[in-house]
C-alpha positions, 0 to 999 in steps of 0.5 A, a space after each residue: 170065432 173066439 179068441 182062443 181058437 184064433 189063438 189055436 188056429 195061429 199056433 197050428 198055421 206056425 206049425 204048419 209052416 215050421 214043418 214046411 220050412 224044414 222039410 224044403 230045408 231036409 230036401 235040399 241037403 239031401 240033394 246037395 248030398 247026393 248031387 255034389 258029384 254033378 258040380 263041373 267046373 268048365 275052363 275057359 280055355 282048352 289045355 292047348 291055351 295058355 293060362 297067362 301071358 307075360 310081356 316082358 317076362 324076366 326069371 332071377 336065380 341068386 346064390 346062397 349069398 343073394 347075389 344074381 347068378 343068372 337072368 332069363 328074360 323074354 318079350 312074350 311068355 305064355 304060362 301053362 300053369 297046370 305043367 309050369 311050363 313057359 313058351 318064350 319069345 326072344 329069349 336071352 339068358 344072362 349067366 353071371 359070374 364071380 358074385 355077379 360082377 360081370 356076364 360070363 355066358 351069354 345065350 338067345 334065340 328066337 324061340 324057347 320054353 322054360 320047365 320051372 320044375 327041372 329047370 331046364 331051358 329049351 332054345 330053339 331057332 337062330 341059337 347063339 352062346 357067347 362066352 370065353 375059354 379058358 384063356 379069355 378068348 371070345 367063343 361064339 357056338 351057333 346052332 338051331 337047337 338046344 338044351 340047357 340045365 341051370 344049375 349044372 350050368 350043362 348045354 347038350 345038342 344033337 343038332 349041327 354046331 359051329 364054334 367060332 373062336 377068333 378066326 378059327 372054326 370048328 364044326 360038327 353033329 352034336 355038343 356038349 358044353 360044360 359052362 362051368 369049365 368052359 370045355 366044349 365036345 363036338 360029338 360027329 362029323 367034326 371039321 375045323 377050320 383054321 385061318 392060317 398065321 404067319 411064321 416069325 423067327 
């Protein structure tokens, strides 16, 4: 064999391959182009578990001023982010007063979730609000369930409640709390009970 038609033979085995390498290439985005539909993307978790979990989890509001306004904190939370909803264990909820200064109402219970989108608190089991009412007297409002909406600073229940001020009590089927000014309305079934004072002269 001479040395031009080795010369010929190397230059067709580079054409060869050339035409070999783009049909594999032409062949694969063909399939890629056709295929892209039977690419899955397989969560590990089902839609019932949680995509995190948070100890010690703490949520912050401030005011235009940057001053803290409120303090959501729980022991566990567990985050589903694709709702922005997160289920809280031992939630306490801490609303501030006049540029934080001092706590004006003070809310817990043993279970929770909070809905980031709207900003609504859910409380459930061993609820309890304390707070004060217009003239400064200690409020206490127990109850198993209810909701909060943060900014409106709104409470409403359906459930039964009892309002403790001092030594009276007032109890009944269904609530609405305005925080912001400190008015309480027992919507059924209302019955109080007064501890009888003394009379002075």
């Amino acid at each position: 064999m001479t040395l031009q038609e080795m010369a010929g033979n190397a230059v067709r085995s580079k054409r060869l391959v050339l035409a070999v390498v783009l049909i594999v290439l032409t062949a694969a985005f063909w399939y890629q182009a056709f295929n892209d539909e039977d690419v899955e993307v397989v969560r590990l978790a089902d839609d019932a578990e949680p995509d995190a979990f948070i100890l010690q989890a703490s949520y912050r509001t401030y005011n235009l001023a940057g001053m803290l306004e409120s303090r959501l904190e729980s022991v566990r939370a567990e985050q589903f982010v694709d709702t922005d909803i997160g289920v809280l264990s031992l939630p306490r909820l801490d609303i501030h007063e006049e540029a934080g200064e001092r706590n004006f109402w003070h809310m817990s219970a043993d279970k929770g979730t909070y809905d980031a989108r709207y900003s609504v608190l859910t409380l459930d089991q061993n609820v309890e609000i304390l707070g004060s009412t217009l003239e400064n007297q200690p409020i206490r409002v127990l109850t198993s369930g209810l909701v909060y909406t943060m900014g409106d600073e709104h409470v409403e229940t359906n459930n039964a409640v009892e309002v403790i001020s001092g030594s009276d009590r007032i109890q009944g089927t269904g609530m609405e709390l305005d925080m912001q000014q400190r008015a309480v309305e027992l919507k059924q079934d209302v019955r109080a009970i007064y501890q009888a004072r003394p009379a002075y002269e």
